[in-house]
C-alpha positions in Angstrom: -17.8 8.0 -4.9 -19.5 5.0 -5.9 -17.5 1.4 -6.2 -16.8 0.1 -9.9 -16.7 -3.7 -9.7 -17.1 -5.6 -12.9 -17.6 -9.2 -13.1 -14.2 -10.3 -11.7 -16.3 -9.3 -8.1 -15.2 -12.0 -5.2 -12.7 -13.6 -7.0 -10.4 -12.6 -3.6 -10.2 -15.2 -1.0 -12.3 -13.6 2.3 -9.4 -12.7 4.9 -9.7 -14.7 8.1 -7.5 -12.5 10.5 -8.0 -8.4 11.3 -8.6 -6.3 8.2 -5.7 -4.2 7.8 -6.3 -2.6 4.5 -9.2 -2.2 2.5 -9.0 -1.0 -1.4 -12.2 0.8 -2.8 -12.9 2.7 -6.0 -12.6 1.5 -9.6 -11.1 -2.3 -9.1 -12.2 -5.4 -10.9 -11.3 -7.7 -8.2 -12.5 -7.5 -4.5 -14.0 -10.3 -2.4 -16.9 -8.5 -0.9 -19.2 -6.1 -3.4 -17.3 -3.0 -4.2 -14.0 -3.6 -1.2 -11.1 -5.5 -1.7 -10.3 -6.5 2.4 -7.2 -7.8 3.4 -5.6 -9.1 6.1 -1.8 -9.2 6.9 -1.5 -13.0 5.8 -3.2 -12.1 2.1 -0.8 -9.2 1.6 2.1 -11.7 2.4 0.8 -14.0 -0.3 1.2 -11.7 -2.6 5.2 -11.7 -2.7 7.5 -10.0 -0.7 9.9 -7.2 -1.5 12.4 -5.9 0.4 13.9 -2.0 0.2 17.0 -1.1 2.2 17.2 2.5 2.5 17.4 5.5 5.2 14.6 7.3 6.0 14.2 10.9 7.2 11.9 9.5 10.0 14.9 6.7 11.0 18.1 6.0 12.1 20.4 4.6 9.6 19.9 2.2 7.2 16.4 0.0 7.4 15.2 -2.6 5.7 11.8 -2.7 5.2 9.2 -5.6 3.9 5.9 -5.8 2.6 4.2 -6.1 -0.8 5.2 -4.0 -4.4 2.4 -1.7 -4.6 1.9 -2.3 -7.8 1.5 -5.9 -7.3 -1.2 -4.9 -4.8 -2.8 -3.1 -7.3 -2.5 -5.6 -10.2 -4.3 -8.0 -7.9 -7.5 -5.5 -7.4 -7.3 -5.0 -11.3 -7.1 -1.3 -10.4 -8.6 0.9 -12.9 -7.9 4.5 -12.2 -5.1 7.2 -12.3 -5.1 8.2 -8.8 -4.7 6.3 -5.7 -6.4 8.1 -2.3 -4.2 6.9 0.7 -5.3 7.5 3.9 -4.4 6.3 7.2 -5.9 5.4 10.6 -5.9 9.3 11.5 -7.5 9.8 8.4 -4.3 11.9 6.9 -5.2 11.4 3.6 -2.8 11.7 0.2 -3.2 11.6 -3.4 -0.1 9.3 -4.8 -0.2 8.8 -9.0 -0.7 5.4 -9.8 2.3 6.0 -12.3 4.3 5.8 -8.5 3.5 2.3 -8.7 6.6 0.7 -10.4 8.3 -2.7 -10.2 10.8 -1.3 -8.6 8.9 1.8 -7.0 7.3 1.7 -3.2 6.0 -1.4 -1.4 3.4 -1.1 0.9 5.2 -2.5 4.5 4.5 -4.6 7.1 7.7 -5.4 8.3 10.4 -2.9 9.5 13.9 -4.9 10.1 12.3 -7.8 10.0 9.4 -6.8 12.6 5.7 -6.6 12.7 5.2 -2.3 13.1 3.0 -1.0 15.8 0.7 1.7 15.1 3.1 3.5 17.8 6.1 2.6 15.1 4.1 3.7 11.9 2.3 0.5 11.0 1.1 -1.6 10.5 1.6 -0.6 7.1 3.9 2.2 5.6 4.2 2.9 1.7 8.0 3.4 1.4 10.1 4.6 -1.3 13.2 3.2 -2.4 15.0 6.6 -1.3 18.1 6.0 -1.7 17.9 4.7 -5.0 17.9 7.8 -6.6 17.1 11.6 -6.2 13.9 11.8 -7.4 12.5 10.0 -4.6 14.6 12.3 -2.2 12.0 15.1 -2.2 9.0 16.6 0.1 6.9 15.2 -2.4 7.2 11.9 -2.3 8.1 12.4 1.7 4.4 13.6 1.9 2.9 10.3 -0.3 5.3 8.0 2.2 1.7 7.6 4.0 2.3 5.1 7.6 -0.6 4.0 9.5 -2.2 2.8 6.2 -5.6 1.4 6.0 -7.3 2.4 3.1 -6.8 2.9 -0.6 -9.6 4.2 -3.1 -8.9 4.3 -6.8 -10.0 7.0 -8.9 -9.5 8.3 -12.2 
C-alpha cells in the first residue's frame, strides 16, 4: 500500500530513543516521509490515561497506562477507516477506527505502574476499558486487544 502524506509531512519531532511504534498508511503528520516513528518518550508526551480493569490474560484488577488511541491517531492526522495492528510476531488485526473513543482503548506502556517486557506483553498493549461495559467483554474486541505492538497502518 503506498503512504499518503500531505503537506503536514515532518511536522513530528524525530524520536531520539528506540523506535517502538511506527504508524504508516493514510496520515497527514509523520516526521520521516510516509512513517510517523515513535519512541516511548513521544508517546508519553502525548497525555496519559489510565484504565483500571481485569483482563482475561491477568489476575485481578490492573491498572494500565499509556496514550488514548485516539489521541495517537489525532496526532498522525489519520485519514482512514481501518487501523492494521500488528505486533512484533507479526499477528496482525484489523480494529475500526470508530474503536478509537475518548474514552475507548489506550495504547499501553505501563502495566501497574511498570515498563512491560515483551515477555509481559509490551512494550505496548491496546487495552479496552473491559470492565466498563459489556460490549467490550466479547472475543471480538479480546482478539483487537493486540500486545507486543509495533506497528499501525491506516487504511480506508
Amino acid at each position: 500500500m503506498m503512504s499518503v502524506l500531505p503537506a503536514g509531512a515532518g511536522t513530528l519531532s524525530d524520536p531520539t530513543g528506540p523506535v517502538v511504534l511506527t504508524v504508516t498508511g493514510r496520515i497527514g503528520n509523520g516526521n520521516t516521509s510516509g512513517v510517523a516513528a515513535f519512541d516511548l518518550e513521544m508517546l508519553e508526551a502525548m497525555g496519559t490515561a489510565e484504565i483500571t480493569t481485569s483482563t482475561i490474560w491477568t489476575s485481578g484488577l490492573v491498572t494500565f497506562t499509556g496514550v488514548r488511541l485516539a489521541k495517537l491517531l489525532e496526532h498522525v492526522d489519520a485519514q482512514g477507516s481501518t487501523l492494521e495492528a500488528t505486533a512484533i510476531n507479526n499477528y496482525s488485526i484489523a480494529i475500526p477506527i470508530s474503536d478509537a473513543t475518548d474514552d475507548g482503548p489506550i495504547i499501553a506502556y505501563l502495566r501497574d505502574g511498570k515498563h512491560m517486557s515483551i515477555r509481559d506483553k509490551g512494550p505496548l498493549w491496546i487495552i479496552y476499558p473491559y470492565d466498563q461495559s459489556a460490549a467490550y467483554q466479547t472475543e471480538l474486541i479480546y482478539s483487537r486487544s493486540i500486545w507486543q505492538l509495533d506497528r499501525i497502518v491506516v487504511a480506508d
